[in-house]
C-alpha positions in Angstrom: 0.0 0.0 0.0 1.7 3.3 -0.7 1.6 6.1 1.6 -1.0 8.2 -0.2 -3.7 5.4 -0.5 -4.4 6.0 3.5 -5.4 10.1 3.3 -8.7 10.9 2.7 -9.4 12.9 -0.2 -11.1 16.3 0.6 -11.9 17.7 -2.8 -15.4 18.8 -2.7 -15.9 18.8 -6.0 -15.3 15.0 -6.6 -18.1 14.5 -4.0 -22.0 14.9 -4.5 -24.1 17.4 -3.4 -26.0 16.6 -0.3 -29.2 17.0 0.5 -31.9 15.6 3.4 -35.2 16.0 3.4 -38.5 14.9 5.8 -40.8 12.3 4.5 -44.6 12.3 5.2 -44.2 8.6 6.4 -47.1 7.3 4.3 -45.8 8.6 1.2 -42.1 7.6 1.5 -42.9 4.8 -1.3 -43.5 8.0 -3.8 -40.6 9.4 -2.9 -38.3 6.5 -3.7 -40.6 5.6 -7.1 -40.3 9.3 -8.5 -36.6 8.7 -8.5 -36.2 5.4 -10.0 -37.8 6.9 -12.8 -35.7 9.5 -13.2 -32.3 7.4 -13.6 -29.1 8.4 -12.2 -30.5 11.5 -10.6 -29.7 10.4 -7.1 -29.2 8.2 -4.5 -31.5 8.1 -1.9 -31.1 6.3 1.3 -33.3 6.3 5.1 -31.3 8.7 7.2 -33.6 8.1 9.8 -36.4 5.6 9.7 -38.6 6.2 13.0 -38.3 10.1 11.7 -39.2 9.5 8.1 -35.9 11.4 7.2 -34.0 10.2 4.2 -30.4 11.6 2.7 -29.9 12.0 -1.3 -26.6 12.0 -3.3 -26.7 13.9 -6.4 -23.8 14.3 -8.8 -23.0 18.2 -9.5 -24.8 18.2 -13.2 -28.2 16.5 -11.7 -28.6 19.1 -9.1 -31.4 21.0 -11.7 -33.5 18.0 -12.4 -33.5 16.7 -8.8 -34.4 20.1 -8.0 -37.2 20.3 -9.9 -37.9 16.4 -9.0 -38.2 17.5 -5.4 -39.7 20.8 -5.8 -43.0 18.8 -7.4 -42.9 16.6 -4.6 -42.8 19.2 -1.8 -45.9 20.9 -3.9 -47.6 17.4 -3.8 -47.0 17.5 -0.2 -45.1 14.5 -0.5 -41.7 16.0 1.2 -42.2 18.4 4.2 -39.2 20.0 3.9 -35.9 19.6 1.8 -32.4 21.0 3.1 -29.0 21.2 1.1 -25.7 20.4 3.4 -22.3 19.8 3.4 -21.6 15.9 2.3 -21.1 14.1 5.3 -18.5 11.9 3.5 -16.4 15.3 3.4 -16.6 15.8 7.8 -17.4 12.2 9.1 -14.7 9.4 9.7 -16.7 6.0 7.1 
């Protein structure tokens, strides 16, 4: 292993954007069908089950259609509310 493979890398840019957003619990099951039909937007993943909370990885030239993704979901009432944050690949130990 050479002394380089151990460092983390901290260049924002080669990391997706974050996001998390609240769930109405009853509709999490729209949620996760309105983005496997829209391929390779994200990845979603439960942040928080018992809170309905889930985390989404977007790649930098996806952020527009997620955006607009989520954006008719929060009209449908299907997300509460939606928050953009730092990647917590880029400040957490994994």
């Amino acid at each position: 292993m050479n002394k380089n493979s151990s460092e983390k890398i901290h260049a924002p840019n080669l990391f997706c954007l974050y996001y998390v957003a609240k769930v109405k619990r009853e509709l999490c099951w729209v949620l996760s069908s309105a983005l496997r039909g829209t391929e390779n937007v994200a990845f979603d993943r439960a942040l928080d089950k018992t809170e309905s909370t889930f985390e989404f990885f977007v790649p930098h030239d996806m952020q527009k259609p997620f955006l607009e993704v989520m954006d008719y979901l929060i009209k449908q009432e299907v997300i509460v509310w939606l928050e953009e944050r730092e990647n917590r690949l880029l400040s957490q130990e994994v």
